[in-house]
mmCIF file as gemmi writes it, N, C-alpha and C atoms, coordinates in Angstrom:
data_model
loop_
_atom_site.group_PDB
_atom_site.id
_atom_site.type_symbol
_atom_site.label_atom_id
_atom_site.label_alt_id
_atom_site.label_comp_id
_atom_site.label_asym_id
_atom_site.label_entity_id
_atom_site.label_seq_id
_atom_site.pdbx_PDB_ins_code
_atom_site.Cartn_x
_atom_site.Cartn_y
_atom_site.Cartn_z
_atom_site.occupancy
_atom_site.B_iso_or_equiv
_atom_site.pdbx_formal_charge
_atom_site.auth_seq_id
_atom_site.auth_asym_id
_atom_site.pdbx_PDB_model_num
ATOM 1 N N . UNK Axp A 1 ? 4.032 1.2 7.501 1 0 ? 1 A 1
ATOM 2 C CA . UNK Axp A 1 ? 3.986 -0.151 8.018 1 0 ? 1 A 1
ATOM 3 C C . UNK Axp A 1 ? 5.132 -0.971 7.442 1 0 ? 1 A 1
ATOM 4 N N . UNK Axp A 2 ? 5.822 -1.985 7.968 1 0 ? 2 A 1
ATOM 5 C CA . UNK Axp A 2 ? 6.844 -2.905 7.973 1 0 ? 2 A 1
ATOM 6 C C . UNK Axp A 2 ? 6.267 -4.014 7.022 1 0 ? 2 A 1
ATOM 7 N N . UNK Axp A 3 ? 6.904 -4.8 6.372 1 0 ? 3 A 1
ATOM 8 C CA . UNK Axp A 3 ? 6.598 -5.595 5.485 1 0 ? 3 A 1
ATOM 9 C C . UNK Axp A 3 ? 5.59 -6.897 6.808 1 0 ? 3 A 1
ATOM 10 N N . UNK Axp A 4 ? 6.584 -7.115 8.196 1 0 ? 4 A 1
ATOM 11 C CA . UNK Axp A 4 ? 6.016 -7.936 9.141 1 0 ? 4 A 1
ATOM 12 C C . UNK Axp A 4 ? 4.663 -7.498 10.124 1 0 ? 4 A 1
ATOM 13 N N . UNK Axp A 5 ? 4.539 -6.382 10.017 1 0 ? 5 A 1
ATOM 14 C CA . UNK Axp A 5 ? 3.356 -5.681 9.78 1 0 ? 5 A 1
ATOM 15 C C . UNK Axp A 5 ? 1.944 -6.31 9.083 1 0 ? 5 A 1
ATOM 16 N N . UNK Axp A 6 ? 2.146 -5.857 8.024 1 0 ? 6 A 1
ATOM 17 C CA . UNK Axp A 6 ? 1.248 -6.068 6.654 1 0 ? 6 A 1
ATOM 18 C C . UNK Axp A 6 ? 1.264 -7.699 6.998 1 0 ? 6 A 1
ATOM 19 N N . UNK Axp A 7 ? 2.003 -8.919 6.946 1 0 ? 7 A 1
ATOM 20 C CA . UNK Axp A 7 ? 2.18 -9.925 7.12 1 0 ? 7 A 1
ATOM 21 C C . UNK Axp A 7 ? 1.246 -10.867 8.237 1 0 ? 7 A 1
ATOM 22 N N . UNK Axp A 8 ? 1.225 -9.912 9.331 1 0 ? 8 A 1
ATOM 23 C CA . UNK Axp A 8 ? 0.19 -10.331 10.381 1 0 ? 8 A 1
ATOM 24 C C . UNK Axp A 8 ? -1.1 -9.36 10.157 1 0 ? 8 A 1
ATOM 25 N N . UNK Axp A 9 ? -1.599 -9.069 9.26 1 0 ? 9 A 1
ATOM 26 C CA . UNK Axp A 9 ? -2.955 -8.3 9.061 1 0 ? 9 A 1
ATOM 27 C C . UNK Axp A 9 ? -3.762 -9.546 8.117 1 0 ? 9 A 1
ATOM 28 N N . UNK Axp A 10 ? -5.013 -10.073 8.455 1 0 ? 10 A 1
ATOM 29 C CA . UNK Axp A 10 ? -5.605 -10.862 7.774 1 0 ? 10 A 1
ATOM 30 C C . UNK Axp A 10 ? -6.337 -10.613 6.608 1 0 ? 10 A 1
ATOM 31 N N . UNK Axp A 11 ? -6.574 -11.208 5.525 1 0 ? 11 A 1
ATOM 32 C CA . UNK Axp A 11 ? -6.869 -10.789 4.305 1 0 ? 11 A 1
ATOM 33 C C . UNK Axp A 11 ? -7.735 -9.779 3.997 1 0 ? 11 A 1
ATOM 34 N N . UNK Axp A 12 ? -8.829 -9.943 4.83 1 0 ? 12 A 1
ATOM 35 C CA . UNK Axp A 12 ? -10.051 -8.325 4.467 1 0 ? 12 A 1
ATOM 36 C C . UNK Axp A 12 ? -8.977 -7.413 5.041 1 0 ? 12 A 1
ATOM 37 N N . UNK Axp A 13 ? -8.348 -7.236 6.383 1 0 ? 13 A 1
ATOM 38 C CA . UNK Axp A 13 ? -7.569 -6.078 6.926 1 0 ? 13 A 1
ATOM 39 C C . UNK Axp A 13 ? -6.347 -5.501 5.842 1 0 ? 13 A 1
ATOM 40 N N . UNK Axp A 14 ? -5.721 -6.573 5.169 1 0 ? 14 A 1
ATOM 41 C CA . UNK Axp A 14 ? -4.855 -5.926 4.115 1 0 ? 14 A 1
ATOM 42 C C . UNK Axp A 14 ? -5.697 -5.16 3.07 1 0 ? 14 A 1
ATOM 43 N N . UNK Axp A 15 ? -6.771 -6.257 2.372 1 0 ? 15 A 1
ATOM 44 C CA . UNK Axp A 15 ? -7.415 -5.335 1.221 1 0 ? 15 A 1
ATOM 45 C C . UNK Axp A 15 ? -7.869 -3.81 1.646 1 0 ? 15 A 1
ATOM 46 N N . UNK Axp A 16 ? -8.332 -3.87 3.022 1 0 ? 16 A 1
ATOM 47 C CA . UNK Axp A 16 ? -9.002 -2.674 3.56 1 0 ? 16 A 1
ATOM 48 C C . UNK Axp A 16 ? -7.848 -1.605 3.758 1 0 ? 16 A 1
ATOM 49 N N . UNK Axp A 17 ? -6.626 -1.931 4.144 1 0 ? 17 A 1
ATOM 50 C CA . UNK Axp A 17 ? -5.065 -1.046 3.706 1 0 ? 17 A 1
ATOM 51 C C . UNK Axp A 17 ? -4.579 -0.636 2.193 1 0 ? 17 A 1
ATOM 52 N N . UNK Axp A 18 ? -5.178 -1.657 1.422 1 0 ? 18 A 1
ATOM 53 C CA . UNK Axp A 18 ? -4.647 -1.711 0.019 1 0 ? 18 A 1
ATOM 54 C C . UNK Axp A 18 ? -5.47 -0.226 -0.267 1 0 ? 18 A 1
ATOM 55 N N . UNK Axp A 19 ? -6.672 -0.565 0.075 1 0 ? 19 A 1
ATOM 56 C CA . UNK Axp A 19 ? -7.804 0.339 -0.609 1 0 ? 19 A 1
ATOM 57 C C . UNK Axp A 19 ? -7.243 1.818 -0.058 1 0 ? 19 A 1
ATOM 58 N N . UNK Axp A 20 ? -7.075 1.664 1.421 1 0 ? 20 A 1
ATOM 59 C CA . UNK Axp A 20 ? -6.92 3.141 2.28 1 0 ? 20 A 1
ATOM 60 C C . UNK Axp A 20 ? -5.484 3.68 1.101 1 0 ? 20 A 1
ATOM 61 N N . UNK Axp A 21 ? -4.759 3.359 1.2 1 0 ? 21 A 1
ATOM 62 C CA . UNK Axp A 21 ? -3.175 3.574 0.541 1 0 ? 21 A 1
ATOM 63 C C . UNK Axp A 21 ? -3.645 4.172 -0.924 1 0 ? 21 A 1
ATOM 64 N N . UNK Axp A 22 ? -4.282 3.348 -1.707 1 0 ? 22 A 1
ATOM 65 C CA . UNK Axp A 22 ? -4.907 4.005 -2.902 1 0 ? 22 A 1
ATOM 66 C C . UNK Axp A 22 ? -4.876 5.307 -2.423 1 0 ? 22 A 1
ATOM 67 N N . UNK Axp A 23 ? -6.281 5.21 -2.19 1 0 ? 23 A 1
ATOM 68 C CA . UNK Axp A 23 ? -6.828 6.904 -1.498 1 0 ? 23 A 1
ATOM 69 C C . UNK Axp A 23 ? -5.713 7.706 -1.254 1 0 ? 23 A 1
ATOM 70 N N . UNK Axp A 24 ? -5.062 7.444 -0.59 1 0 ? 24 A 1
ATOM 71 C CA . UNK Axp A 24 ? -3.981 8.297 0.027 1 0 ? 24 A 1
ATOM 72 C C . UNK Axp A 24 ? -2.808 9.032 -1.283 1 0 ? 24 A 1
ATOM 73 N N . UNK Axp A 25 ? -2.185 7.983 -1.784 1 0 ? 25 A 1
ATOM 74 C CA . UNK Axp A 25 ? -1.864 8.255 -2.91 1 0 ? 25 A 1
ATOM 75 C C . UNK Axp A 25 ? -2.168 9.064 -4.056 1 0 ? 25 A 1
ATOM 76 N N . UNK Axp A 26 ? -3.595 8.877 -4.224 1 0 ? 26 A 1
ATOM 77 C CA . UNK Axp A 26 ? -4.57 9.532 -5.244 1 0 ? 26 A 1
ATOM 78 C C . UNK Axp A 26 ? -4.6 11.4 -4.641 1 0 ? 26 A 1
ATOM 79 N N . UNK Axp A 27 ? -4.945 11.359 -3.258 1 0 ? 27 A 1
ATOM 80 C CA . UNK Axp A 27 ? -4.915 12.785 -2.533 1 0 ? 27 A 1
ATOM 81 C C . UNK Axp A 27 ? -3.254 13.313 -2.63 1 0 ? 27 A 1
ATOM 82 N N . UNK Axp A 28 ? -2.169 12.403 -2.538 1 0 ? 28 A 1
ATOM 83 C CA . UNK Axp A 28 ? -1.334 13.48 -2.677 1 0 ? 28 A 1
ATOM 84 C C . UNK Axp A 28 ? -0.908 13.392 -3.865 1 0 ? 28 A 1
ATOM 85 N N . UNK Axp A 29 ? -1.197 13.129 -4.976 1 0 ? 29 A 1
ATOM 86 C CA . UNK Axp A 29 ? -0.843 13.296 -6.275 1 0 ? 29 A 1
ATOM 87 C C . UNK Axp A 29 ? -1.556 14.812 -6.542 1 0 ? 29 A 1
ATOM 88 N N . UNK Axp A 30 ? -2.742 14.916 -6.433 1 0 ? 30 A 1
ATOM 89 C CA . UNK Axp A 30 ? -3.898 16.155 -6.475 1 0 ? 30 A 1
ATOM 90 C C . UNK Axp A 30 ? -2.717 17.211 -4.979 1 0 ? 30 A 1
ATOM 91 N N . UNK Axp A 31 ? -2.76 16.798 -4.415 1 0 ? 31 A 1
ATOM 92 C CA . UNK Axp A 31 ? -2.026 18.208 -3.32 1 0 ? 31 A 1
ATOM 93 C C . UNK Axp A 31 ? -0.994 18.64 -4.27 1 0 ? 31 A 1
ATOM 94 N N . UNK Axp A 32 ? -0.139 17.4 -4.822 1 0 ? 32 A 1
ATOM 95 C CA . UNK Axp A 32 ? 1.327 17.916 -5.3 1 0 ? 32 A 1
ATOM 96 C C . UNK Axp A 32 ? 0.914 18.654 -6.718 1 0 ? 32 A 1
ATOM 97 N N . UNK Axp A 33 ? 0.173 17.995 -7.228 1 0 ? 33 A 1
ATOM 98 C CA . UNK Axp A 33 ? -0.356 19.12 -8.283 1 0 ? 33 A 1
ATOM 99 C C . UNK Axp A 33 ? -0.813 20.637 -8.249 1 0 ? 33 A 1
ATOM 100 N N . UNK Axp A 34 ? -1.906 20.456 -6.934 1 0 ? 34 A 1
ATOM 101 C CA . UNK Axp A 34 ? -2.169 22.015 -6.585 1 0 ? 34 A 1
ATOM 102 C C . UNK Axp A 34 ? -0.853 22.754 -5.756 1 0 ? 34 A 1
ATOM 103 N N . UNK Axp A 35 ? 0.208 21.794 -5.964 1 0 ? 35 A 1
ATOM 104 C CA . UNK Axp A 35 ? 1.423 22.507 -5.143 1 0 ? 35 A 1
ATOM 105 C C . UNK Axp A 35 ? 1.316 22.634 -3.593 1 0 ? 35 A 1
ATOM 106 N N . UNK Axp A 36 ? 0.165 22.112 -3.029 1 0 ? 36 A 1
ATOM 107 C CA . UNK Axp A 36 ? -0.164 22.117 -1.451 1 0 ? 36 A 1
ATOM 108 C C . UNK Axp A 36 ? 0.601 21.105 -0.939 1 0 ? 36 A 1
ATOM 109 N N . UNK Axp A 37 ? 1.46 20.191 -1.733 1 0 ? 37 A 1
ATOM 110 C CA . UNK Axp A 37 ? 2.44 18.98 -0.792 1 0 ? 37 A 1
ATOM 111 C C . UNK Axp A 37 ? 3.591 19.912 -0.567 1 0 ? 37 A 1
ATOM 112 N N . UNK Axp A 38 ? 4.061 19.527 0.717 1 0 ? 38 A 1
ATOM 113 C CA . UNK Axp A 38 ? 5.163 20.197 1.266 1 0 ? 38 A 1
ATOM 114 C C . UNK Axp A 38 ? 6.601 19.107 1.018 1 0 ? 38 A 1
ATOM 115 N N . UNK Axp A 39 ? 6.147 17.829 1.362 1 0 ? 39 A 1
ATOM 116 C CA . UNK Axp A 39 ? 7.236 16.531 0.959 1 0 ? 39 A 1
ATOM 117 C C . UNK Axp A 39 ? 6.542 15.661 0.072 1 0 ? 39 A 1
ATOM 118 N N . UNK Axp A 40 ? 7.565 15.948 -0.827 1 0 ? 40 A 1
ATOM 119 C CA . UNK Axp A 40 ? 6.852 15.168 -2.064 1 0 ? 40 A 1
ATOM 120 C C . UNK Axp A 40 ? 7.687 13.501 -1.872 1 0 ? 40 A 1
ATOM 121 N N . UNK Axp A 41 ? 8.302 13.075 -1.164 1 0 ? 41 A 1
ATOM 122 C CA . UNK Axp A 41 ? 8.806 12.051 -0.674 1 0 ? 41 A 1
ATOM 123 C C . UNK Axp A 41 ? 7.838 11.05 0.053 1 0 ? 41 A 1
ATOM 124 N N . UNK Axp A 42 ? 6.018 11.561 0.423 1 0 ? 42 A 1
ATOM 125 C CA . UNK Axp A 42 ? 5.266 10.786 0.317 1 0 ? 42 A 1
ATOM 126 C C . UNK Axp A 42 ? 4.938 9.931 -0.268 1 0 ? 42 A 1
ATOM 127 N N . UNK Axp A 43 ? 4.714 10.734 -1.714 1 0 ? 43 A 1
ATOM 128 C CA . UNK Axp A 43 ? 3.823 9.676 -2.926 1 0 ? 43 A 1
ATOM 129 C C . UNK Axp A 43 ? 4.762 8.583 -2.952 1 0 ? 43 A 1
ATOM 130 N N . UNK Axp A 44 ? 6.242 8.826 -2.8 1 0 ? 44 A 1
ATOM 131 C CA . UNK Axp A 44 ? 7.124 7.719 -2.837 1 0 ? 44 A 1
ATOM 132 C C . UNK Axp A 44 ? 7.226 6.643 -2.06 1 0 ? 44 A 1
ATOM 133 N N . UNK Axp A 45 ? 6.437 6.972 -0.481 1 0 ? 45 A 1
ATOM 134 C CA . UNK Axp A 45 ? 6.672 5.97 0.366 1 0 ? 45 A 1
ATOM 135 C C . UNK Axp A 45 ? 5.276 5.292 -0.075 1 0 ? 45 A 1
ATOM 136 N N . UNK Axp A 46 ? 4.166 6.148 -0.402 1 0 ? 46 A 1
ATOM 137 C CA . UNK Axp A 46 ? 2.825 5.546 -0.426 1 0 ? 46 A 1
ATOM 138 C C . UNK Axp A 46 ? 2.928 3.841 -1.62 1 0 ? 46 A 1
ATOM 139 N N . UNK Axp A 47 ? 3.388 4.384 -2.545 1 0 ? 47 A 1
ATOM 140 C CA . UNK Axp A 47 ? 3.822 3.664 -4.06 1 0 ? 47 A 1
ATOM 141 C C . UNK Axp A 47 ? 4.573 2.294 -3.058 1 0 ? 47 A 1
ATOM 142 N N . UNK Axp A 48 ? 5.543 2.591 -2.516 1 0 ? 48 A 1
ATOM 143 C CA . UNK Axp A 48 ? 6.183 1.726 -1.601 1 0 ? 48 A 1
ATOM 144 C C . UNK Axp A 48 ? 5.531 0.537 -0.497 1 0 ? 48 A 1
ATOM 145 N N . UNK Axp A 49 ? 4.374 1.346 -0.25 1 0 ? 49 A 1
ATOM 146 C CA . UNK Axp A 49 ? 3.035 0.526 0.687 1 0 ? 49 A 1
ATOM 147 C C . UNK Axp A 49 ? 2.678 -0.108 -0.067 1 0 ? 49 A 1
ATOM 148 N N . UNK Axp A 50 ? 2.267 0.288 -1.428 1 0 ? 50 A 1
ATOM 149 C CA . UNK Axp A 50 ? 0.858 -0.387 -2.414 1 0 ? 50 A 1
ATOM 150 C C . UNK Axp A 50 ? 1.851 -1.95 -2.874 1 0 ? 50 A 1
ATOM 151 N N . UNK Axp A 51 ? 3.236 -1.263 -2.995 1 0 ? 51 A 1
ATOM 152 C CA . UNK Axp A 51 ? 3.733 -2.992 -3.551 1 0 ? 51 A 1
ATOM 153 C C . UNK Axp A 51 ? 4.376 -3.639 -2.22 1 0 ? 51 A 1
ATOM 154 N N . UNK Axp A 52 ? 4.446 -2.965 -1.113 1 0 ? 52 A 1
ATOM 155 C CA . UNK Axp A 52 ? 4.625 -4.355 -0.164 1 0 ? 52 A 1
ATOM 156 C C . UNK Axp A 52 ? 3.211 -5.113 -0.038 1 0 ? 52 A 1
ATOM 157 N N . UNK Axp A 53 ? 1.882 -4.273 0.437 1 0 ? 53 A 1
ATOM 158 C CA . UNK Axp A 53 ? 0.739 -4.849 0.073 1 0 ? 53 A 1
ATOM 159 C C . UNK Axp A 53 ? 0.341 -5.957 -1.097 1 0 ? 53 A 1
ATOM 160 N N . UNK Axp A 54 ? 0.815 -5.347 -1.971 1 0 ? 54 A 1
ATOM 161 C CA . UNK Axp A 54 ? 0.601 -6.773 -2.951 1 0 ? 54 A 1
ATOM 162 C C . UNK Axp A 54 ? 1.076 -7.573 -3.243 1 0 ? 54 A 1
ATOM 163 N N . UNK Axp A 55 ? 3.038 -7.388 -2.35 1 0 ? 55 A 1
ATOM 164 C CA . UNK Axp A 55 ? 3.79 -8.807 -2.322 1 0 ? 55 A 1
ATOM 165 C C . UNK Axp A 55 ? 3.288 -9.827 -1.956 1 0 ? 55 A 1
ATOM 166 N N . UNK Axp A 56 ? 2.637 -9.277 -0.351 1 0 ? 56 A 1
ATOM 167 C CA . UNK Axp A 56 ? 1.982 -10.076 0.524 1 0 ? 56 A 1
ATOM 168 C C . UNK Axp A 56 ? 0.397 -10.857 0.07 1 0 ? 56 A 1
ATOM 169 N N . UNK Axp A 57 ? 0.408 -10.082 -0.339 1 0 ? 57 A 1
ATOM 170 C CA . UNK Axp A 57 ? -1.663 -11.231 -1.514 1 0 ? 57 A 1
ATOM 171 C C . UNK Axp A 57 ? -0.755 -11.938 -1.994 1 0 ? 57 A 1
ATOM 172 N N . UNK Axp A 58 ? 0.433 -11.531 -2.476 1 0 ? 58 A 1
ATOM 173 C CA . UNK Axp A 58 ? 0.73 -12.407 -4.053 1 0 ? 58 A 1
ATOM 174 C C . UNK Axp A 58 ? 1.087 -13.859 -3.452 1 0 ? 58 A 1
ATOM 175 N N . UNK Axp A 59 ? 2.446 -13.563 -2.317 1 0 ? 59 A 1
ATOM 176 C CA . UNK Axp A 59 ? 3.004 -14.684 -1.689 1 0 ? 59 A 1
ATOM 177 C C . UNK Axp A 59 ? 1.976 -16.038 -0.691 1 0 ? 59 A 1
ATOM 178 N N . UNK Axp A 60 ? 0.954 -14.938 -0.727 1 0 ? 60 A 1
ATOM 179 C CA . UNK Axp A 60 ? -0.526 -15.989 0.376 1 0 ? 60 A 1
ATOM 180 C C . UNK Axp A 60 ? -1.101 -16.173 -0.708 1 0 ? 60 A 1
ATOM 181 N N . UNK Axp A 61 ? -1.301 -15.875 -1.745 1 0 ? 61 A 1
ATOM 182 C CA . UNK Axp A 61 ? -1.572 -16.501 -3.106 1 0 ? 61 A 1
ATOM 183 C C . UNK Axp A 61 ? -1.007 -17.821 -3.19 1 0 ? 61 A 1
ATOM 184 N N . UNK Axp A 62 ? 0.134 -17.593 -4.079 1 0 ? 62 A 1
ATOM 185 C CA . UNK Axp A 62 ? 0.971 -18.696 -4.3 1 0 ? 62 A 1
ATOM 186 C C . UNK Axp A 62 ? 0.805 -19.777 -3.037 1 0 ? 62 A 1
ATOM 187 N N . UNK Axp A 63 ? 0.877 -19.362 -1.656 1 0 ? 63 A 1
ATOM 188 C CA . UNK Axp A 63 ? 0.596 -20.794 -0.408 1 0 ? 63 A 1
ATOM 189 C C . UNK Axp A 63 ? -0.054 -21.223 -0.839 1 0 ? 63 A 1
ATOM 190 N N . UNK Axp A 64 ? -1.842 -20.873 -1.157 1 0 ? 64 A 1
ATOM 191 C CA . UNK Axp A 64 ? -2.527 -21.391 -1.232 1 0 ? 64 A 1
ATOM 192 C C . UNK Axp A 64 ? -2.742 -22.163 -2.426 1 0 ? 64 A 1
ATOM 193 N N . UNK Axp A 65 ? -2.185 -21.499 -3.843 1 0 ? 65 A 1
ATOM 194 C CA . UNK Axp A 65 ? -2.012 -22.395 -4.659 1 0 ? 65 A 1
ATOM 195 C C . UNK Axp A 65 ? -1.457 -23.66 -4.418 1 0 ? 65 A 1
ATOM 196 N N . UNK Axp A 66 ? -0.391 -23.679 -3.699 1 0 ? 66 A 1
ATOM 197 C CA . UNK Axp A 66 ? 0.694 -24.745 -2.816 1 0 ? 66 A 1
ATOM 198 C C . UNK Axp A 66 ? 2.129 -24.869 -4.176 1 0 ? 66 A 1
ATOM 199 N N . UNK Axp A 67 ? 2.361 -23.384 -4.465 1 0 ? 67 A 1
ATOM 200 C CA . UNK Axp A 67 ? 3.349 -23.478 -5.362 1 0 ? 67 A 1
ATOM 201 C C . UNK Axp A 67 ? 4.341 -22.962 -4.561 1 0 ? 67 A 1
């Protein structure tokens, strides 16, 4: 997903991505361990999801603070 993506997903729909992405992450850490990942260039994009995801809380954070 695109940072403008994530951006138009409303707050339960991001957390509910945040959470899925975990998961996802967590499974290919365990594949790449049992050596069953074929591109290990996943975990890298996944890691990549989890902090555009939390740019986006952070920055609708801060709005709402009104900082």
């Amino acid at each position: 997903m695109e940072i403008d993506d994530l951006r138009a997903l409303s707050d339960e729909d991001l957390a509910t991505e945040l959470y899925e992405t975990h998961r996802e992450l967590m499974n290919l850490r365990f594949r790449a361990a049992t050596m069953q990942l074929a591109n290990v260039n996943e975990i890298k994009k996944a890691k990549k999801r989890i902090a555009r995801i939390n740019t986006v809380a952070r920055e609708r954070e801060l709005a709402r603070a009104g900082v």
